[in-house]
N, C-alpha and C positions, 0 to 999 in steps of 0.2 A: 524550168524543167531541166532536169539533169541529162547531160549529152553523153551517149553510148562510143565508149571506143570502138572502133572499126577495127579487124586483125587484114588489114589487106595488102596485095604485092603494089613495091611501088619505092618512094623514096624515104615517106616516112615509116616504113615496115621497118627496110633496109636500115634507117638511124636507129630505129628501136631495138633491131637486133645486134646492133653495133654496139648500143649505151650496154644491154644486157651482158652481152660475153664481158664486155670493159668491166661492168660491177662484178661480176663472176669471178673474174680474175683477184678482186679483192677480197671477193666476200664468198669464199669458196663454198657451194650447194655441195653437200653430201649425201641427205639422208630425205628422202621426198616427204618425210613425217614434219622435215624442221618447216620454222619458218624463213619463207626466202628474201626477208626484209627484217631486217632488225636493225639494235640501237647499235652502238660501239662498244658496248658493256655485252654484246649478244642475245640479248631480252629482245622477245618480238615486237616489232613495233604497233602500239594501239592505234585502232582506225580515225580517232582524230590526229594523232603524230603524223598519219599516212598520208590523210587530207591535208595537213599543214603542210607537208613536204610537197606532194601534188600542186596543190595551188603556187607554191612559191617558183616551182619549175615551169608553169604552166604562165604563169606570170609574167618568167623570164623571158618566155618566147613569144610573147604576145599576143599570148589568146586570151580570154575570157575565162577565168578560172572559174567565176560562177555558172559555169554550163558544165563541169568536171565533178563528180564525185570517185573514191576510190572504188566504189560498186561500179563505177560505169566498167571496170574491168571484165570483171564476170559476165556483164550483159553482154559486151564485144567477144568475147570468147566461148559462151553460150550459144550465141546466132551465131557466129561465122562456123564454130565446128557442128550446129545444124546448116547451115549452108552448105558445109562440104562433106555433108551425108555422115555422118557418125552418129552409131545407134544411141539409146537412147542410154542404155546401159555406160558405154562408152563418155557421153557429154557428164552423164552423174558420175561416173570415177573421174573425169578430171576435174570437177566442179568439187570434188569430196561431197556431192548431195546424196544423204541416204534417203529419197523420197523425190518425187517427181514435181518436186519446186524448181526445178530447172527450167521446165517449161513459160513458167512465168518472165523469164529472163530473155528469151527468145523474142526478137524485136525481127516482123517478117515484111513490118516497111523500108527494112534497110537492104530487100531484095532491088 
């Protein structure tokens, strides 16, 4: 079963917001339409490209890449901004969900 990322305060938040601005820096976000991961050619990157890159990082640091999918993102980001109270309206504009499929995404044993 595929393992849910957790958005929580802590050490590995703080690297994850560290890796984030670092790629930022390279790969400058403009426009909240684009995608925030692409190739080097600028083409967004497909969800198996995502997962191959995922696992290999995930790899590197010596976890379990088969408990990781690139969905496990939205799940962790799903439940924690239901964790921390954000309407429902709210979780589907940051989700881009036009329908309350978000719900499904919310994992409420990771309270």
């Amino acid at each position: 079963m595929p393992k849910t990322i957790s958005f929580s305060h802590g050490t590995a938040m703080e690297s994850a917001v560290v890796a984030m601005v670092e790629y930022l820096k390279v790969r400058p976000y403009s426009v909240p339409t684009e995608p925030l991961f692409c190739s080097v050619d600028a083409t967004p990157l497909h969800r198996p490209d995502f997962d191959r890159i995922l696992h290999k990082c995930l790899a590197s640091c010596g976890l379990d890449s088969s408990r990781y999918k690139g969905h496990s993102f939205r799940i962790g980001a799903a439940t924690d901004a239901a964790e921390r109270g954000l309407s429902d309206s709210q979780i589907r504009s940051m989700g881009r969900w036009k329908s309350n499929a978000f719900q499904k995404y919310i994992r409420s044993h990771l309270n």
